[in-house]
N, C-alpha and C positions, 0 to 999 in steps of 0.2 A: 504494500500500500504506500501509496507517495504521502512523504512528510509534508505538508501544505508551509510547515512554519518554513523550510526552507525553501520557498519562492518567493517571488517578488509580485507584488502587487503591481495591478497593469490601471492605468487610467483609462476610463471610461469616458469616450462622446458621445452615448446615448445611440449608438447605431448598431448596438447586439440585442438580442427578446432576451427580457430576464427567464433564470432559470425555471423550468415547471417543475412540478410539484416531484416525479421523479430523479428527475436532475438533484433535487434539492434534497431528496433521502439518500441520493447516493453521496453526494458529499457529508450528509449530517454526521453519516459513520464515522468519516476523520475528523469530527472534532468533537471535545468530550466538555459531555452539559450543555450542551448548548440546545435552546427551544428555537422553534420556528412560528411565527404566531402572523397572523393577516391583518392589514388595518380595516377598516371600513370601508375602502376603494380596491379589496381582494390584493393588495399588494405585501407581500412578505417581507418577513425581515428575520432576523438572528436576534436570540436575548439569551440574556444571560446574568444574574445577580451573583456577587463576591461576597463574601463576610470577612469581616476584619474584628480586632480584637477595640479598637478605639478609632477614635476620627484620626489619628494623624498616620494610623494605618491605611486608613479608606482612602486621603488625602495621597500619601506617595504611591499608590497603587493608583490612583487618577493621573496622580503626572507622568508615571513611566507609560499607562495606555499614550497619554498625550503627545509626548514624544516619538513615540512609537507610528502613533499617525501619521504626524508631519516626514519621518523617514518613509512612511510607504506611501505617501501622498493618498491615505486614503482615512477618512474622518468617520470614528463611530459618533451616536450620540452618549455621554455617558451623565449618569444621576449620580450624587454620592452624598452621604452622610455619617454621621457617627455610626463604626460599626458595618458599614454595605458603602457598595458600588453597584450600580445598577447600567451593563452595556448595550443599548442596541446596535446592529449596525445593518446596512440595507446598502447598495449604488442608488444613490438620487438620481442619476443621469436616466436610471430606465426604469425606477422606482417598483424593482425588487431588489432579487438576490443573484449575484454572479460566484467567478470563483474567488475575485478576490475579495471580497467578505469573509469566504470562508479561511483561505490565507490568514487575513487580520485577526480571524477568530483564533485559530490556532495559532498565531504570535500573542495574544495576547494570554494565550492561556499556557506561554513559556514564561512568560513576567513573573520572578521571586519577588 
């Protein structure tokens, strides 16, 4: 099975069809925890929540995702508070899911 964290996230012009819904189980299997949920416009995304022991855990585990983004040029949504991190991530350009979401899933779920 291919290691997803070691690719490179590819930028997105909005001119590929997001992935369907098998597409989208076949990759689920390379990354771990991670849910697939629909908005109200049937468009998919990745989520996934973190537990931490205090905020200033939730806090440096939000800025190494952060970082992390701007190297692979590609941007989750992230929530955090005392205790949790909460990540979505979806390609806005086609408003679902590709492969590098699932990339960024499984780099983010190499972050100590």
């Amino acid at each position: 099975m291919t290691d997803l964290s070691k690719k490179k996230c590819v930028a997105c012009a909005g001119d590929i069809p997001p992935f369907d819904t098998s597409e989208i189980h076949k990759y689920l299997k390379k990354v771990d925890g991670w849910d697939v949920k629909s908005d109200d416009g049937k468009s998919f995304y990745l989520i996934k929540d973190f537990k931490f022991k205090n905020f200033q855990e939730s806090q440096n585990f939000v800025n190494k995702v952060g970082n992390l983004a701007e190297e692979e040029n590609h941007h989750p949504d992230i929530s955090f508070g005392w205790g949790y991190s909460r990540v979505k991530i979806f390609t806005h350009a086609i408003k679902g899911l590709a492969e590098s979401d699932f990339i960024l899933a499984a780099k983010i779920d190499k972050i100590d």
